[in-house]
C-alpha positions as CSV (number, residue, x, y, z in Angstrom):
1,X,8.9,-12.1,41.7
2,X,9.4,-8.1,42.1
3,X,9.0,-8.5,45.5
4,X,12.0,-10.7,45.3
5,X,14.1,-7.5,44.1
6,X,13.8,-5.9,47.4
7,X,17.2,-6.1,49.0
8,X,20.6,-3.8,49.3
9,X,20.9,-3.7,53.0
10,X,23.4,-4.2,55.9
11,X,25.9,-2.5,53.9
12,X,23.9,-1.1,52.2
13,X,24.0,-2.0,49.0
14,X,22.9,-1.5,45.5
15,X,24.9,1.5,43.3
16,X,22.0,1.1,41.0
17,X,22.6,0.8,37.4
18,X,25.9,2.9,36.8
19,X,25.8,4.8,33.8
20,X,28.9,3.0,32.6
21,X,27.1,0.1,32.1
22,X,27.5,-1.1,35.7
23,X,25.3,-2.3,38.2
24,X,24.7,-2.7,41.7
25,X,27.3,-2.0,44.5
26,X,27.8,-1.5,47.6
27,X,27.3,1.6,50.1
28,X,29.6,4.0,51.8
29,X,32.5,5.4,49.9
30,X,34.0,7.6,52.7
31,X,34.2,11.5,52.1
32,X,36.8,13.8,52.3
33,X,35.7,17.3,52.0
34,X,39.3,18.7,51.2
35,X,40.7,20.5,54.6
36,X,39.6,17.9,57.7
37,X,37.0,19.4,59.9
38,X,38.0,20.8,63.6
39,X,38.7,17.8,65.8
40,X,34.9,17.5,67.6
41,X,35.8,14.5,69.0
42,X,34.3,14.4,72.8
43,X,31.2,17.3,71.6
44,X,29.3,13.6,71.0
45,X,28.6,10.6,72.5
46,X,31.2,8.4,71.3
47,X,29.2,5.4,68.8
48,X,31.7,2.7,70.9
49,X,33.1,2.2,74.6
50,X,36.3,-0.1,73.9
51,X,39.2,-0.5,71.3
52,X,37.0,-0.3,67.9
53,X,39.2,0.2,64.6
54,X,40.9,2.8,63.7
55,X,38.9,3.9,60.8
56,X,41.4,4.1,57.5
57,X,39.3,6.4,55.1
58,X,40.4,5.7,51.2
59,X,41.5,9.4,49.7
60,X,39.7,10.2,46.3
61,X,36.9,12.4,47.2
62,X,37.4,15.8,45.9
63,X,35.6,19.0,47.1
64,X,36.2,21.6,44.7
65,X,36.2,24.7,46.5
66,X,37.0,26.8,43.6
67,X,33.9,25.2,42.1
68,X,31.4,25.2,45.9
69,X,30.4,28.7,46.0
70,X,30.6,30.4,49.7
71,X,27.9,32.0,50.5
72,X,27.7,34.2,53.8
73,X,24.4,35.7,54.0
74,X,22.9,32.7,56.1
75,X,20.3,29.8,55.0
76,X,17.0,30.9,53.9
77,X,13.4,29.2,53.5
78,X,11.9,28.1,50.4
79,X,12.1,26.8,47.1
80,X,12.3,23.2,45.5
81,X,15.2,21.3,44.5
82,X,15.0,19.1,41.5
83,X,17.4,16.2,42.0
84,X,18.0,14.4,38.6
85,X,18.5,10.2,39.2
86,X,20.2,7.5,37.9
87,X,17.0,5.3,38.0
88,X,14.1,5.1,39.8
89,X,13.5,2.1,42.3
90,X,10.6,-0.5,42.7
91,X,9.6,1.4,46.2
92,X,11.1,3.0,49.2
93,X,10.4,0.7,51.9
94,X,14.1,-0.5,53.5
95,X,12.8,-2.9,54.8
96,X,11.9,-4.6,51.4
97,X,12.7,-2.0,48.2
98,X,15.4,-2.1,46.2
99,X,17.4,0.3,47.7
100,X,19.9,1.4,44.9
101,X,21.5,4.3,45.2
102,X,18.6,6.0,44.0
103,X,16.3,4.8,46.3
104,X,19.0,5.5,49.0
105,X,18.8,9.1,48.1
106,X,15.4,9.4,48.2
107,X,15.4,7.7,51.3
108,X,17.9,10.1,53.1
109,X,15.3,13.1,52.7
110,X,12.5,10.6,54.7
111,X,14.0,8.7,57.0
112,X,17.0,8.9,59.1
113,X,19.6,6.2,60.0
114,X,20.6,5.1,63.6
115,X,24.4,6.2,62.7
116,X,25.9,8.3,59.8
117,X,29.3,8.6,58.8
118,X,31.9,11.8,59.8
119,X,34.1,12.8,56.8
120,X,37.0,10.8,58.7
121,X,35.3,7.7,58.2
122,X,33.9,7.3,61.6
123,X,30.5,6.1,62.5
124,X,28.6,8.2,64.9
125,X,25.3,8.1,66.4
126,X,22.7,10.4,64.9
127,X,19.1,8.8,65.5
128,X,21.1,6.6,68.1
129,X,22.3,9.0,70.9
130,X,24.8,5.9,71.6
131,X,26.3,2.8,70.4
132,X,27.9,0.6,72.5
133,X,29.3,-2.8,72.4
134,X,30.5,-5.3,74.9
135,X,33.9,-6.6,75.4
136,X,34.6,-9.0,72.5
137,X,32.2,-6.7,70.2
138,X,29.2,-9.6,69.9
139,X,26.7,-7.5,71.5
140,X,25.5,-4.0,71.1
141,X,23.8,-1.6,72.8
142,X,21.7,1.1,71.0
143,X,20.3,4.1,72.6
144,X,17.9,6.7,71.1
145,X,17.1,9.8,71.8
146,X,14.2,10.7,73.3
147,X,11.0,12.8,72.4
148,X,11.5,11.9,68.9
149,X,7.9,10.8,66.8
150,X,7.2,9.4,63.5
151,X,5.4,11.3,60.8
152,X,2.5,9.6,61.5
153,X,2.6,10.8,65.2
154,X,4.3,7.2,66.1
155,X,6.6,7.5,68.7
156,X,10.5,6.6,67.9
157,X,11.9,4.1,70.8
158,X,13.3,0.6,71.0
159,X,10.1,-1.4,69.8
160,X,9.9,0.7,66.7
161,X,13.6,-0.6,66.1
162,X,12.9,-4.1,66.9
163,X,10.1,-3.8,64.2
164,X,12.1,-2.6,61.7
165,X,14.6,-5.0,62.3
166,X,12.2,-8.0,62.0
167,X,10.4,-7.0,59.1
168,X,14.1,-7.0,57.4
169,X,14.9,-10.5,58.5
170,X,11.7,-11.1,57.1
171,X,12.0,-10.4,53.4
172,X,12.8,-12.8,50.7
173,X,16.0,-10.8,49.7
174,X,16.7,-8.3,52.4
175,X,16.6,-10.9,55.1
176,X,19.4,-12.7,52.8
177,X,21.7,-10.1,54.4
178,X,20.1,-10.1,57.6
179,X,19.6,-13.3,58.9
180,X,23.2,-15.1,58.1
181,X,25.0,-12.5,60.9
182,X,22.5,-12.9,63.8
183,X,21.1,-16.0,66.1
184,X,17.7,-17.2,64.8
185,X,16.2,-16.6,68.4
186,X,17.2,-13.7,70.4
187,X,19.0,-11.3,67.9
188,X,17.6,-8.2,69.4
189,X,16.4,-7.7,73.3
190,X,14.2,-4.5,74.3
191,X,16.3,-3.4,76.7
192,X,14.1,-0.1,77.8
193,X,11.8,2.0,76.0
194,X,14.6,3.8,74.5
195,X,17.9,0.9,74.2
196,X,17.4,-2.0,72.1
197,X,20.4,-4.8,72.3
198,X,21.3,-6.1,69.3
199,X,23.1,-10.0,69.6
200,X,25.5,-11.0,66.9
201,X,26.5,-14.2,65.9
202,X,30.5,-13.5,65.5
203,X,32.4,-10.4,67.0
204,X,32.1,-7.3,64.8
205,X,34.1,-4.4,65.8
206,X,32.6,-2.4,62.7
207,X,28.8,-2.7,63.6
208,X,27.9,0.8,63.8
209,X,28.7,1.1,60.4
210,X,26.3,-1.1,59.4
211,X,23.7,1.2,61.2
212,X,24.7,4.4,58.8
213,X,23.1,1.9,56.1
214,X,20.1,0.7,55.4
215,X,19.8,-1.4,58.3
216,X,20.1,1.7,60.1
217,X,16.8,3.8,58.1
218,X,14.1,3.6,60.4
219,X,10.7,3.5,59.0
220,X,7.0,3.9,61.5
221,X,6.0,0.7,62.6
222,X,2.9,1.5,61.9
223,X,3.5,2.3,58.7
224,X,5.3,-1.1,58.0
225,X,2.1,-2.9,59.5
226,X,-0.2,-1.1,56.8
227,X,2.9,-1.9,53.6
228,X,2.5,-5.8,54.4
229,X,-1.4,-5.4,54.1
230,X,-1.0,-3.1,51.4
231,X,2.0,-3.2,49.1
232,X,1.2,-0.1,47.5
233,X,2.0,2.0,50.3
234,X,5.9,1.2,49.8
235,X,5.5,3.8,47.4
236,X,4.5,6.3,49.9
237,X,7.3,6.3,53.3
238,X,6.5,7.1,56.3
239,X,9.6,8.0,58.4
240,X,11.7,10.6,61.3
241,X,13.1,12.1,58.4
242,X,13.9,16.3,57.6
243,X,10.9,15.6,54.8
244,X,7.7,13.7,54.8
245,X,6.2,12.2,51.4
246,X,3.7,13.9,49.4
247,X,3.6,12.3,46.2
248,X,4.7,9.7,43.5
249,X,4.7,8.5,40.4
250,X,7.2,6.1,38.8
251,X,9.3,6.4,36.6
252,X,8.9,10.0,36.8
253,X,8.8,12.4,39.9
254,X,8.9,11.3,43.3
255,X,8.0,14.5,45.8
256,X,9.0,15.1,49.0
257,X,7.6,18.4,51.4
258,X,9.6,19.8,53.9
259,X,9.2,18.1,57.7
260,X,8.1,21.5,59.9
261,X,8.9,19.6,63.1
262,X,12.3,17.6,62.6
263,X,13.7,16.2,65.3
264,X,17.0,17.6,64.4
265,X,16.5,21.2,63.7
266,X,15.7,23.8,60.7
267,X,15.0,22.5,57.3
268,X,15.2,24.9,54.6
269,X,13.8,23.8,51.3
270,X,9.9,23.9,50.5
271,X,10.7,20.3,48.8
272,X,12.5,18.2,46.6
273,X,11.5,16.1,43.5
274,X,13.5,13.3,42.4
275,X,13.4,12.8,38.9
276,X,14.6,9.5,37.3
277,X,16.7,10.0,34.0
278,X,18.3,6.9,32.8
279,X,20.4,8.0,29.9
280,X,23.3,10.1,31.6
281,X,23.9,13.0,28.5
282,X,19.9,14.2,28.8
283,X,20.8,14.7,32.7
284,X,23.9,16.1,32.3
285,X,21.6,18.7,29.4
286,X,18.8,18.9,31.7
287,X,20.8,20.4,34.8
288,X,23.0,22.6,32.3
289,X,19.5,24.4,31.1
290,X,18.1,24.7,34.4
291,X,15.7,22.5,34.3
292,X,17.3,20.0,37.3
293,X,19.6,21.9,40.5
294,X,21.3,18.9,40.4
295,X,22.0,15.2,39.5
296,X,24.0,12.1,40.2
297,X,26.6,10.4,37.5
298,X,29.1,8.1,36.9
299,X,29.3,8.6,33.2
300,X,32.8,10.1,32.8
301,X,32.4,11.9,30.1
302,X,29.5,13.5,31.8
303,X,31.8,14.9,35.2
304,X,34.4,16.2,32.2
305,X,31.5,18.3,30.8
306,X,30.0,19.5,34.5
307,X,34.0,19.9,35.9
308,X,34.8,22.0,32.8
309,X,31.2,23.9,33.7
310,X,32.0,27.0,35.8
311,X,28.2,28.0,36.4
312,X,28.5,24.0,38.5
313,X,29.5,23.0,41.7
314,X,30.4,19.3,41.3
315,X,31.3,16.7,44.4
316,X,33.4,14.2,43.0
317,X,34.2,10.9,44.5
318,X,36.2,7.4,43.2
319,X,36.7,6.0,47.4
320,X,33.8,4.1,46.6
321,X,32.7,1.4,44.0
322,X,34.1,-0.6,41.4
323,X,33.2,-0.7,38.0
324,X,33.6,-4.3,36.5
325,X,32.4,-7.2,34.7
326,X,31.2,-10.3,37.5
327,X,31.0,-14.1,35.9
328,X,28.7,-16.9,37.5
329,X,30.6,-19.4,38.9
330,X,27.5,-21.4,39.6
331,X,26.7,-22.8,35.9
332,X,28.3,-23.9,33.2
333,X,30.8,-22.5,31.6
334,X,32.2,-20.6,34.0
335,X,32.0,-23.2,36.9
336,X,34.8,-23.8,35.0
337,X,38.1,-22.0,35.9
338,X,39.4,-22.1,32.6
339,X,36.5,-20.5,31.3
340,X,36.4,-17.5,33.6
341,X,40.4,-17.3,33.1
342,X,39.9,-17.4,29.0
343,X,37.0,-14.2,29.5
344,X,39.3,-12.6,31.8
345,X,42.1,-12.8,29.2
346,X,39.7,-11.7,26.4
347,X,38.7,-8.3,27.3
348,X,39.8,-5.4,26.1
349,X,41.1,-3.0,28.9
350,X,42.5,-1.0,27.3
351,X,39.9,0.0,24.5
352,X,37.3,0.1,27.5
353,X,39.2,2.4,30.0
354,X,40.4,4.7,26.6
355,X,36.9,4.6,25.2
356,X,34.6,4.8,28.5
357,X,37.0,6.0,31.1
358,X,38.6,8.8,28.8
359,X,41.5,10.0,30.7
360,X,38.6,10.7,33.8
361,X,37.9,7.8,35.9
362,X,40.9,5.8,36.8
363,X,41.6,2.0,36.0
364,X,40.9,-0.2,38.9
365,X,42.9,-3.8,39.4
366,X,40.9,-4.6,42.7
367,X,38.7,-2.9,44.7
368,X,40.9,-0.3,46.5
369,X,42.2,2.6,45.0
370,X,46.1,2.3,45.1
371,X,45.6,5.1,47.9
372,X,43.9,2.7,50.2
373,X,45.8,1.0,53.1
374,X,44.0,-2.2,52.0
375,X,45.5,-1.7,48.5
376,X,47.6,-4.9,47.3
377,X,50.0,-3.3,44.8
378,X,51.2,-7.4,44.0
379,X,47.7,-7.7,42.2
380,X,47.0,-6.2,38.6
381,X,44.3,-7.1,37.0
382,X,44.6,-9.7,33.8
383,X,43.4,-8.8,30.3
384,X,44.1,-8.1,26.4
385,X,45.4,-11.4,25.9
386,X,43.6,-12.6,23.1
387,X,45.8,-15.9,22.0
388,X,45.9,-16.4,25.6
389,X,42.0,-16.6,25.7
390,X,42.0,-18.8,22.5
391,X,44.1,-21.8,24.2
392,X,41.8,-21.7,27.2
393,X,38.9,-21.8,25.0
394,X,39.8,-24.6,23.2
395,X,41.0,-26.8,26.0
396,X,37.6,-25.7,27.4
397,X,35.5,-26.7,24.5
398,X,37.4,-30.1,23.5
399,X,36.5,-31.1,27.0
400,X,33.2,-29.7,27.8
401,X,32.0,-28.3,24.8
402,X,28.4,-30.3,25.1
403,X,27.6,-29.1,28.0
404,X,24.3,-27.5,28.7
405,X,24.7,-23.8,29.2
406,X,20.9,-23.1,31.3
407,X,21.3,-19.4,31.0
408,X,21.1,-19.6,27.3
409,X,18.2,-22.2,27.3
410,X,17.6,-26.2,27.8
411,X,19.6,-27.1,24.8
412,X,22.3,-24.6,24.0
413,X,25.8,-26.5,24.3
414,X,28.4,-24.1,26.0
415,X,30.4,-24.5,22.8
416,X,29.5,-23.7,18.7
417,X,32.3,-23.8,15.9
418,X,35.2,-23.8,18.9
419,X,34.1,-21.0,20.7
420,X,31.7,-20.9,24.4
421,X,28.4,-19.4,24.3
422,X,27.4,-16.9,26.9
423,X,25.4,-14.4,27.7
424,X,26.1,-10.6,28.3
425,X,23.3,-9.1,30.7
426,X,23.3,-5.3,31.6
427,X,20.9,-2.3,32.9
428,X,19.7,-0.2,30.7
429,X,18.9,1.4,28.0
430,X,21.2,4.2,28.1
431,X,23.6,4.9,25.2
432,X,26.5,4.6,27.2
433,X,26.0,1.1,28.4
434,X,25.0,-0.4,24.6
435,X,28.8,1.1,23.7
436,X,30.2,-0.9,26.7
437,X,28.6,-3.7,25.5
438,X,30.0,-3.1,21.7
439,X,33.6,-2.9,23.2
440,X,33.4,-5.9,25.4
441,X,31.3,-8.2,22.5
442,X,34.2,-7.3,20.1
443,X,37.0,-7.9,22.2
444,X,35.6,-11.9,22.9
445,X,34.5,-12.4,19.8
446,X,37.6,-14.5,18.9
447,X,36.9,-16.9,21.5
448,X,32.8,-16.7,22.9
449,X,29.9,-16.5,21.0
450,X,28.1,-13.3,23.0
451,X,24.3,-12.8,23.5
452,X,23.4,-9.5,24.2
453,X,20.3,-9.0,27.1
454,X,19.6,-5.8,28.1
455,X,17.2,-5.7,31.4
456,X,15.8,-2.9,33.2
457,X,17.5,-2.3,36.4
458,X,15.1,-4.2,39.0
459,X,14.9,-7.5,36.7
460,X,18.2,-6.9,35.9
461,X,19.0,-7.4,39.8
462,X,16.7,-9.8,40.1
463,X,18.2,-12.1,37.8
464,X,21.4,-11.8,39.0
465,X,20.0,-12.4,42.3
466,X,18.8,-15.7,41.1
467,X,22.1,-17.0,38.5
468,X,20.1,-17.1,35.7
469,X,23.2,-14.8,33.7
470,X,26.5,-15.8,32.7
471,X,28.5,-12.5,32.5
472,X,27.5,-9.6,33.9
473,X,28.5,-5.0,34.1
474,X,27.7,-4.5,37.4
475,X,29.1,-1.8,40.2
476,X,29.9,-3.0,43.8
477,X,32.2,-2.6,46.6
478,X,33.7,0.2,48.2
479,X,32.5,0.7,51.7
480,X,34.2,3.1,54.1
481,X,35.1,-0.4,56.2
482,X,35.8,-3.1,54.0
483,X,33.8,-5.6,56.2
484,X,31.1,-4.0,55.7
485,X,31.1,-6.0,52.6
486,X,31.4,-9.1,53.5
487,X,28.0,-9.8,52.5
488,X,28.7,-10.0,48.9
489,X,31.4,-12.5,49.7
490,X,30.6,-15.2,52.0
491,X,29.6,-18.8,51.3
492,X,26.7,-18.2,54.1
493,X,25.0,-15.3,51.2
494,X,25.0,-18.1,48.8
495,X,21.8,-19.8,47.8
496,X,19.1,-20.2,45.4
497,X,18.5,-16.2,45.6
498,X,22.2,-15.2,46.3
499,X,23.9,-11.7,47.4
500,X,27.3,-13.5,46.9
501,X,26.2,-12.9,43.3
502,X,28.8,-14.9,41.9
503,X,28.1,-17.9,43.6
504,X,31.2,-18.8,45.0
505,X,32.3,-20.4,48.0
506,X,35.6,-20.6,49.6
507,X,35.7,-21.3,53.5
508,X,39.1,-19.7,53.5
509,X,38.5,-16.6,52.3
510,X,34.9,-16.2,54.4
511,X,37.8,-17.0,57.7
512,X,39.8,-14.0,56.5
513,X,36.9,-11.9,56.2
514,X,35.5,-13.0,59.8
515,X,38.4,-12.4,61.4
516,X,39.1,-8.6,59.6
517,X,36.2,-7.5,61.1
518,X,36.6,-8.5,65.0
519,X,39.9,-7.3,65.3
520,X,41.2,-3.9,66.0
521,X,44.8,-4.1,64.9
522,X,44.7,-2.1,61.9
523,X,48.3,-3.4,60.7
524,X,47.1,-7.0,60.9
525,X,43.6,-5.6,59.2
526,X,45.5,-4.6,56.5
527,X,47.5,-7.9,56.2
528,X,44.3,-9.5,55.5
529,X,42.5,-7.7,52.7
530,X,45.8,-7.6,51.0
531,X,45.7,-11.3,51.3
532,X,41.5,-11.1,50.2
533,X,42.9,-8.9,47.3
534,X,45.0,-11.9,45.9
535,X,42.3,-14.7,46.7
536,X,39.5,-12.6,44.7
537,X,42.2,-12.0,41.9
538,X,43.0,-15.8,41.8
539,X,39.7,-16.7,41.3
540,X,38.6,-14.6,38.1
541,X,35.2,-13.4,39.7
542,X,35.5,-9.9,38.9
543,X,37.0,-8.7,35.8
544,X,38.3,-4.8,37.1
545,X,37.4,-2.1,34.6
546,X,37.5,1.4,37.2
547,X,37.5,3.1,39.9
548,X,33.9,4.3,39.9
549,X,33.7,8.1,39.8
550,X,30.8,9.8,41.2
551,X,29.7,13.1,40.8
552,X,27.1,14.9,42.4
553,X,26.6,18.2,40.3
554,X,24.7,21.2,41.9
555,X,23.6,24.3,40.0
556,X,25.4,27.4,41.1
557,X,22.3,28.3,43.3
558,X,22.6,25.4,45.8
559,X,23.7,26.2,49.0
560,X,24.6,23.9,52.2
561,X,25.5,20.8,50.5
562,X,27.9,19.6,52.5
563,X,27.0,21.6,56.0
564,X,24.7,18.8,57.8
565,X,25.4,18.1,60.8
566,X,24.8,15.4,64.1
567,X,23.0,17.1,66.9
568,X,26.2,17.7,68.6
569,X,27.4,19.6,65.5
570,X,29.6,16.6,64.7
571,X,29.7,17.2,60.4
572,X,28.7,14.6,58.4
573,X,29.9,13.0,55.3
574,X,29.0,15.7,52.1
575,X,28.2,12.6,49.6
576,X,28.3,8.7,49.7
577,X,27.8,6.4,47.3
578,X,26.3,8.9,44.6
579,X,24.2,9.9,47.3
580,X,23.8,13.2,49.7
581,X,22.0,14.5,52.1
582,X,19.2,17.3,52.7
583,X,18.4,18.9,55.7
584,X,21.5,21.7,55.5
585,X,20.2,22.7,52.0
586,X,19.0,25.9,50.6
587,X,18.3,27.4,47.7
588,X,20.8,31.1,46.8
């Protein structure tokens, strides 16, 4: 079954357990760094040949430059960074861990991705030396550049990719988000020894984004070979990346040593060592005595602390995820409207965004900050409407009040003494999320009976994976092209191990979704995930708590945090997702 928890892919996926109490999202909140970069635009091969989309990045990430400390003595060699994590993950394979955002970080120092996102919210090639698609964007072209080996010696070309690609479609989850977007036969050709062809089964104007994710990582086939014989060896990646694995334990420090010979240039640091600390206060204390360079949070009342900090340089982000509450529409009671309208009614906004939010991550009614082009100002979301909740429930109960409700067991009626019986399930422990919990168990209590389960983060997934919850905290959405989500959403991700984690199918909304993502107008783009906006809103699916704010907190001896680079000196995005990257960093 922990095999089955291997997933967070095309766009690439899991937030990990936020330390609000939220779960799993979605990859690629787009980065501002402040001031736009110089215009590089024709200093790299371009990742498409024809009309792709404008790209519309979402405003929200902040650079503090007063905070970033400028340092003009040049990059120097040595020392060891110690990154403080959300979580740790079940293995860094991509194609078949559970790629959270922490396992995406530790996967950005070993492998590297086919694309990578500019701080405009452009993809661009960076493994790949181009992308290109055809005429009606159903077909791709993907060329690498040469004279580029494995850290097992392997060499990088078109076979490795088709490898990679495969053993992804393979996997009991990650294939889930594979397989449903390409042709069972034919979905890649070997082109040449360096340009794989990848064949799609609708248009896709987007599809070099998916490649900055972690369909684009690229692991050694021959690594991959020895992981399906030898499961252990997830533990232990193998890939192109500015750092090669050197050790691991879990649950406690994962330890990478610097790659002499990258592809790519000059790495600076010695090492890093990833250390998982669930409970978002004792990293916050850790990196304040000095005994992390940096971390990753979402707790908000953690970035007030490190923003008020002046000895810490802090990368904060809110383009990104969503922080909410997700029902199951699948079982009983919530495959009841009525039911999921009576929850949404129930909870208390405004004691949750006072309490957890505190004046420092914003309110979120959808999943666009009002910023957003996309953002549908017509929607708001629905809550603290206790009497409201009460009518619901008891239309609810005097109808299907005997009901079985699974989640809670073979017996358990949906209804006791007037009020439905459900389940709360969340990641933990951390202190933070048991509060969230408090708040959201007192604001039902008038109207559902509320069983607390608190999971560690890969069951956690896994059960939601497989609908065995009711309610759920989870942490999704947000990527720098909004069909690059569409995975979470269509009735084809549906099943008995689901990435449409809600269960829910409407034909309608998978044509708007389809049809946003092949073409390249972007007024009529936006037309349409306003229109998405309402649909998801009308459904009560997703009960909107905040805008997710991440912040990536650096002690004042970091350098180079946000200085990486393509080979063509095209500047990458600083931080995604409560992720960044490595190769540009050095140690003051």
């Amino acid at each position: 079954m922990g095999a089955l928890v291997s997933f967070a892919l095309v766009a690439a996926a899991c937030g990990g357990s936020d330390d609000n109490g939220a779960s799993p999202g979605t990859d690629a909140p787009s980065v501002t760094e402040g001031d736009a970069p110089p215009d590089t635009e024709g200093d790299a091969p371009p990742p498409t040949e024809g009309d792709a989309p404008e790209s519309t990045v979402d405003p929200g990430v902040v650079i503090d430059e007063d905070d970033v400390v400028e340092d003009d003595t040049g990059p120097k060699p040595g020392g060891t960074l110690r990154y403080g994590l959300e979580a740790d993950v079940n293995g860094i394979n991509p194609t078949s861990s559970s790629l959270s955002s922490p396992g995406l970080m530790m996967s950005n120092a070993v492998f590297d991705t086919l694309a990578v996102w500019t701080p405009e919210g452009k993809a661009v090639p960076f493994l790949a030396e181009s992308i290109t698609p055809n005429d009606d964007f159903t077909v791709w072209d993907v060329k690498l550049r040469p004279d580029i080996t494995f850290h097992d010696g392997t060499p990088l070309n078109s076979e490795a990719i088709a490898v990679n690609f495969e053993a992804q479609r393979a996997d009991p989850l990650v294939g889930l988000a594979v397989k449903p977007f390409y042709p069972e036969e034919g979905a890649t050709e070997i082109v040449d020894d360096l340009t794989i062809r990848f064949n799609l089964l609708e248009p896709n104007a987007v599809f070099p984004g998916a490649l900055a994710s972690q369909l684009g990582y690229v692991a050694s086939p021959t690594w991959i070979a020895a992981a399906l014989e030898d499961p252990n060896l997830n533990q232990a990646p193998v890939g192109t990346g500015p750092f090669m694995f050197d050790s691991r334990s879990q649950d406690s420090t994962t330890r990478f040593v610097r790659n002499e010979s990258w592809w790519n240039g000059d790495v600076w640091l010695d090492a890093i060592e990833f250390v998982p600390v669930t409970d978002p206060d004792t990293r916050t204390d850790l990196l304040l005595r000095g005994e992390l360079q940096a971390i990753q949070t979402t707790n908000p009342a953690s970035v007030g602390d490190l923003m008020d900090e002046d000895s810490i340089q802090n990368i904060i982000d809110e383009t990104g995820e969503e922080s909410f509450a997700m029902i199951n529409s699948s079982v009983p009671p919530f495959d009841d409207i009525r039911a999921r309208q009576a929850i949404t009614l129930a909870t208390p906004l405004d004691n949750y965004r006072n309490l957890i939010n505190l004046g420092i991550a914003r309110g979120a009614d959808q999943g666009f900050i009002p910023e957003s082009a996309y953002y549908n100002p017509d929607v708001v979301q629905e809550g603290d409407d206790p009497e409201g909740a009460q009518a619901l429930v008891a239309e609810y109960c005097a109808e299907k009040g005997a009901e079985i409700n699974t989640v809670l067991g073979e017996t358990a009626t949906t209804c006791t003494d007037g009020k439905i019986n459900i389940e709360l399930q969340y990641s933990g422990p951390a202190v933070v999320q048991t509060r969230i919990a408090d708040i959201l168990s007192e604001g039902w209590q008038d109207s559902f009976n509320v069983t607390i389960d608190e999971l560690p983060q890969d069951e956690h997934i896994l059960q939601t994976a497989l609908g065995q919850y009711n309610i759920n905290t989870w942490r999704q959405f947000g990527a720098v092209d909004p069909a690059l989500d569409n995975v979470w959403l269509m009735c084809r991700t549906v099943g008995f191990i689901s990435l449409n984690w809600p269960k829910f199918c409407d034909e309608s909304r998978d044509a708007i979704l389809l049809e946003a993502q092949a073409i390249t107008d972007q007024a009529q783009r936006e037309a349409l995930y306003k229109e998405l906006v309402q649909k998801i809103n009308d459904d009560y699916l997703y009960i909107f708590f905040s805008h997710t704010i991440w912040d990536n907190a650096f002690a004042e001896n970091v350098r180079g945090m946000c200085e990486h680079t393509t080979p063509e000196g095209v500047p990458m995005q600083c931080a995604i997702g409560g992720r960044t990257w490595f190769h540009a960093v050095w140690l003051a």
